[in-house]
KEKE-3310 file (N, C-alpha, C; in steps of 0.2 Angstrom, whole numbers, plus 5000, padded with zeros to 4 digits):
npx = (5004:5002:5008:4998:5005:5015:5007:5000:5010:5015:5005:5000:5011:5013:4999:5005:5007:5015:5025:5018:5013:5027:5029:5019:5024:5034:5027:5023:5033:5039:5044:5053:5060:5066:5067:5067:5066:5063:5052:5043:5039:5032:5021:5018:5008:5006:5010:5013:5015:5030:5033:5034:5020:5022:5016:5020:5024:5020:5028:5041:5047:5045:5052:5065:5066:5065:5079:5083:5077:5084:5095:5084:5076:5086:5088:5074:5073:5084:5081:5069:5075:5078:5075:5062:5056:5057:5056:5050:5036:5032:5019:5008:4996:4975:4971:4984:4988:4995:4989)
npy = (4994:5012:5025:5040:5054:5052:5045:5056:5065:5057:5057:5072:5073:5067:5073:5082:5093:5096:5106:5120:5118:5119:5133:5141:5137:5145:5155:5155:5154:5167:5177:5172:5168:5180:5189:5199:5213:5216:5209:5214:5225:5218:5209:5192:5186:5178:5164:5160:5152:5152:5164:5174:5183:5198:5210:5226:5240:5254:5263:5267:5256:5247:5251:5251:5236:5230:5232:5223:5210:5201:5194:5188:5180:5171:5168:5162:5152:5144:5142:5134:5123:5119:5127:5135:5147:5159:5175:5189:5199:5214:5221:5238:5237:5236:5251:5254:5247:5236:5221)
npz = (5000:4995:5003:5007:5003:4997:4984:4981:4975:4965:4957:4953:4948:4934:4928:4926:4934:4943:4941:4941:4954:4963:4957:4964:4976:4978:4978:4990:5000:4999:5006:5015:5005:4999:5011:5026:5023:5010:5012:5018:5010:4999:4989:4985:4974:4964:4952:4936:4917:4922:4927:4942:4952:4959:4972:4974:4985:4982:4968:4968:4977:4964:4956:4962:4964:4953:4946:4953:4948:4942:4952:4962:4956:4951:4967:4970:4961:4967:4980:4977:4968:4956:4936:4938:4937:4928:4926:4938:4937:4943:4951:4955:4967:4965:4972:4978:4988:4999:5002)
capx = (5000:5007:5006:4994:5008:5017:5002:4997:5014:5013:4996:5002:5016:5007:4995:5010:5005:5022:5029:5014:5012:5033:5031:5015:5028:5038:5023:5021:5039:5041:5047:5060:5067:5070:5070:5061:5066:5060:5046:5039:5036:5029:5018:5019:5003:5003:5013:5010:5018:5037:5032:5030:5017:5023:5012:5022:5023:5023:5031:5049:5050:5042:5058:5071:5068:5067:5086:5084:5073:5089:5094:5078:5075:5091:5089:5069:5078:5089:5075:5065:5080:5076:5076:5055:5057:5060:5053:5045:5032:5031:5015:5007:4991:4974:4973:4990:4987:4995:4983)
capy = (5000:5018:5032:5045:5059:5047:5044:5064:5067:5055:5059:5078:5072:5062:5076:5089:5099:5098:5115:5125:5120:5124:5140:5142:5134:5148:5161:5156:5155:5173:5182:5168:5167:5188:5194:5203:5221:5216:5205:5221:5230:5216:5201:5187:5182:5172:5160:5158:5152:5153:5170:5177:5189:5202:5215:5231:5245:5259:5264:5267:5249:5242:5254:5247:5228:5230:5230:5216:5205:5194:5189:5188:5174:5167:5166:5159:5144:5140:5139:5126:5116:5122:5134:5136:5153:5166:5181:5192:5204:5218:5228:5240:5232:5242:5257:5256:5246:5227:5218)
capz = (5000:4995:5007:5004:5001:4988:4979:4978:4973:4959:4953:4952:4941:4929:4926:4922:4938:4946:4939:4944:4963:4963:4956:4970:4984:4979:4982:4996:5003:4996:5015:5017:5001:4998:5017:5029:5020:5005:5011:5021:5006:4993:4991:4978:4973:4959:4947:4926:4915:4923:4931:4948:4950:4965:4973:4977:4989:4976:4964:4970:4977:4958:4953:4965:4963:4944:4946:4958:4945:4939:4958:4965:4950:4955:4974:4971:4959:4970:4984:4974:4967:4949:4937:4932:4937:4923:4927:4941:4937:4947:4948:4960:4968:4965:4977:4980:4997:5000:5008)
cpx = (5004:5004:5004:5000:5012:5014:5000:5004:5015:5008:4998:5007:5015:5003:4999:5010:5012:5025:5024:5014:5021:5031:5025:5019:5032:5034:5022:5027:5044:5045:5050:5062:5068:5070:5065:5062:5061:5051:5040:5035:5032:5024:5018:5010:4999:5007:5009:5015:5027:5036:5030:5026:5018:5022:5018:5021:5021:5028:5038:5051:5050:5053:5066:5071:5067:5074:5088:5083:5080:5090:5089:5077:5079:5090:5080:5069:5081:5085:5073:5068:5080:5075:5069:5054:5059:5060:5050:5043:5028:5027:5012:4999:4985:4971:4977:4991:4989:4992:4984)
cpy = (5006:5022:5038:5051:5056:5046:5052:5065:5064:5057:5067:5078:5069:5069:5083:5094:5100:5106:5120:5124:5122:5131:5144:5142:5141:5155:5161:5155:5162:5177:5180:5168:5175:5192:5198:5211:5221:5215:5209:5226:5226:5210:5198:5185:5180:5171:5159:5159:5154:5160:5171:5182:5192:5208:5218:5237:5252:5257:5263:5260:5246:5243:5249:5241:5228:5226:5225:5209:5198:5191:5187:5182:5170:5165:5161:5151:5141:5137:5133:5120:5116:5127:5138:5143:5155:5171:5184:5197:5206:5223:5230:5238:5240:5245:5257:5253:5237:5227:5212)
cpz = (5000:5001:5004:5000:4994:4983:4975:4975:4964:4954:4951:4947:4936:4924:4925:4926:4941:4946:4943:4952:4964:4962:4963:4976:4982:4980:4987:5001:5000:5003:5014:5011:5001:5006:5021:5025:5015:5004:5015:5015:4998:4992:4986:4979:4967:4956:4939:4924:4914:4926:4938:4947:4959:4965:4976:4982:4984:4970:4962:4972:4968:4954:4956:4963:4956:4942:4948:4954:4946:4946:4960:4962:4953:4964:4974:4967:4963:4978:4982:4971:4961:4946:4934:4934:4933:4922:4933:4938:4943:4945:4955:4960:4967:4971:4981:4987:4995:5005:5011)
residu = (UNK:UNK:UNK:UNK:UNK:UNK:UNK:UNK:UNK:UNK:UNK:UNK:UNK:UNK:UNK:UNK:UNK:UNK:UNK:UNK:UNK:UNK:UNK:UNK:UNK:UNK:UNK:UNK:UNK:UNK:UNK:UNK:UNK:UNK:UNK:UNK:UNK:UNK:UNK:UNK:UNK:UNK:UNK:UNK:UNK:UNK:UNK:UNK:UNK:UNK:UNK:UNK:UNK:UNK:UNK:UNK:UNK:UNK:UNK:UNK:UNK:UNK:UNK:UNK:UNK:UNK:UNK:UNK:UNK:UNK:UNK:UNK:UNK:UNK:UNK:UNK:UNK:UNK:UNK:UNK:UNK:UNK:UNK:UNK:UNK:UNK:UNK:UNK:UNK:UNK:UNK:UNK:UNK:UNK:UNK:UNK:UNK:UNK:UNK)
# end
């Protein structure tokens, strides 16, 4: 008899889901993988197709981690063990307020 977690992980593989709940694990380990600085001013909230989607403080943060995109990729890769990360996209949430 398999173990429940074994089988879900299988079943997930099979149906090519693998990648997307990664690129989710890495929404949701957004604070720990770039830091309390960072992760004060921004929230990840959502994954497509090789992209994070990270809600910002403004403007000036959207500006500053811009520069950042390239590590940030790298540091979220190196978290999951892979590299299905290719991009973050950085927008301001609307009325300017993370929730």
């Amino acid at each position: 008899m398999e173990a429940i977690g074994g089988a879900l992980e299988r079943v997930v593989r099979q149906l090519g889901l693998e990648s997307g709940l990664k690129g989710w694990k890495a929404a949701e380990d957004w604070p720990r993988i770039v830091g309390a600085r960072i992760a004060r001013h921004t929230r990840c909230v959502g994954f497509s197709d090789g992209t994070l989607r990270v809600e910002v403080e403004g403007s000036s943060w959207m500006h500053e981690l811009g520069y950042l995109e390239r590590d940030l990729v790298r540091k979220v890769n190196r978290h999951l063990g892979t590299d299905l990360v290719r991009a973050v996209k950085f927008v301001i949430p609307r009325g300017g307020i993370l929730r």
